[in-house]
Every structure is written in C-alpha cells, then in structure tokens.
C-alpha positions in Angstrom: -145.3 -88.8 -37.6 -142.4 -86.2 -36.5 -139.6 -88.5 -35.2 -138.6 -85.5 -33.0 -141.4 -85.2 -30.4 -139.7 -81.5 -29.0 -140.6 -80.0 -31.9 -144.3 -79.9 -32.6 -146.6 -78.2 -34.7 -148.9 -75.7 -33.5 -152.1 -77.0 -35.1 -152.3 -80.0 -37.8 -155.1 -80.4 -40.4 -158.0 -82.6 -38.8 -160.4 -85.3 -39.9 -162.7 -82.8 -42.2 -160.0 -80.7 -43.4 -160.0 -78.0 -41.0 -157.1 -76.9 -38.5 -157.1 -78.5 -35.3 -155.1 -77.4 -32.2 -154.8 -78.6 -28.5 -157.7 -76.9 -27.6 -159.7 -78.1 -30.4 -159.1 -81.7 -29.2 -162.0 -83.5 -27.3 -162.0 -83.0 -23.5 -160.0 -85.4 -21.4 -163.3 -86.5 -19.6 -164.9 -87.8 -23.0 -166.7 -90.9 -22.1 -169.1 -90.8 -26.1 -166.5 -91.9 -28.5 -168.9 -90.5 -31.8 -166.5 -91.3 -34.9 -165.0 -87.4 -35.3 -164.1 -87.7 -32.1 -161.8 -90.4 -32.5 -160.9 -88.8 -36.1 -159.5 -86.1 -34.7 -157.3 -87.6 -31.8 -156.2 -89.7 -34.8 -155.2 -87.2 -36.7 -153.5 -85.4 -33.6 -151.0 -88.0 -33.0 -150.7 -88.5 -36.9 -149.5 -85.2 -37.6 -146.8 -84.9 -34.5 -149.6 -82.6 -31.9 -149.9 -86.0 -29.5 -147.8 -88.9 -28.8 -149.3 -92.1 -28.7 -148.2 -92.1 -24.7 -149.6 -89.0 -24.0 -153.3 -89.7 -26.0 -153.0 -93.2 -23.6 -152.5 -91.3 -20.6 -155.1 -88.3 -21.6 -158.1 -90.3 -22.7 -157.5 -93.3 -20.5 -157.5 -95.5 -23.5 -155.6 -99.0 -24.2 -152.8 -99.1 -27.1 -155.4 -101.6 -29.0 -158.0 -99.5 -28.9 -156.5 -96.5 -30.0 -155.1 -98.9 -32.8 -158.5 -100.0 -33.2 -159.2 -96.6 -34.2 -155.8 -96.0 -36.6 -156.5 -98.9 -38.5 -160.3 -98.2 -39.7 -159.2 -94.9 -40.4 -156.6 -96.2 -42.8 -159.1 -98.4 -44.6 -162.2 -96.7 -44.3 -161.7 -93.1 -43.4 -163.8 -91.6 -41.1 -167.0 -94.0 -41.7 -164.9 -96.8 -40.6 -164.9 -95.5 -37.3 -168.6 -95.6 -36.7 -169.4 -98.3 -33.7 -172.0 -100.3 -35.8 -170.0 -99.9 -38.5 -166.9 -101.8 -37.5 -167.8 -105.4 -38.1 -169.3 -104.6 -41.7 -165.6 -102.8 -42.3 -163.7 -105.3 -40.9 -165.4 -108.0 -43.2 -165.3 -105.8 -46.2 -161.2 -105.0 -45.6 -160.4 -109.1 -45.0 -162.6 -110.6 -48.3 -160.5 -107.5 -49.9 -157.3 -108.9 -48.5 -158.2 -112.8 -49.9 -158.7 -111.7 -53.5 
C-alpha cells in the first residue's frame, strides 16, 4: 500500500487483471456484495486508489468486515470471497495452518 496517501495512482490493476479507476469501483449504494465486487474494492485500497477510512465511510462497511474480505483474498483469491464459500475456506486455511 503507498504510505503517502497524497499521492495516488490514477487507476490500479483489479481482481481479473484489468485496470480499474474510481469510476470503475462499485457504486456507493451497493447493497449485493457478489465476490468481484468485493475483489475490486480490495484491490482499490491495496494498490493506494482508497484508504481503508475512506472504503469505511463510502460503502458503510465495518473494519472486520472489510478484513473479512482482505483476508480470503490472501488465501483464496477471489473464490474465497464467495458467501457460501467462506466456511469451507476458512476450514481448509486453519487444518492447513495445524500441519
């Protein structure tokens, strides 16, 4: 993430490889979360567009479940963000973690 938030990129590569700019980012009155959705707001603050304040603020969403969202992405990718998904990822990731 860019430690300087005044300088920010323009557009940043999203969740299926293709550029992804402000306006490309879901609308602030999203109430369907589908998983590239949530990929791309991911990959917005990941690559310095959004802050983690300002996704908070824009998408009415708690720190945990944007965190939530971070997390399966780091040890799933983007089928870890599927909502039926989440418990069979979760288990996989913690037997993982015990052996």
């Amino acid at each position: 993430m860019i430690e300087n938030q005044d300088i920010r990129p323009a557009q940043v590569i999203g969740p299926l490889g293709e550029p992804l700019t402000l306006d490309d980012l879901p609308s602030p009155n999203t109430k369907r979360w589908v998983m590239r959705r949530k990929a791309e707001v991911v990959a917005a603050v990941n690559g310095g567009l959004l802050t983690i304040d300002e996704v908070l603020e824009r998408y009415n969403l708690t720190l945990e479940e944007f965190a939530s969202w971070q997390r399966a992405m780091d040890r799933s990718g983007m089928k870890g963000l599927r909502v039926t998904r989440i418990q069979k990822y979760r288990e996989e990731y913690e037997r993982k973690l015990r052996y």
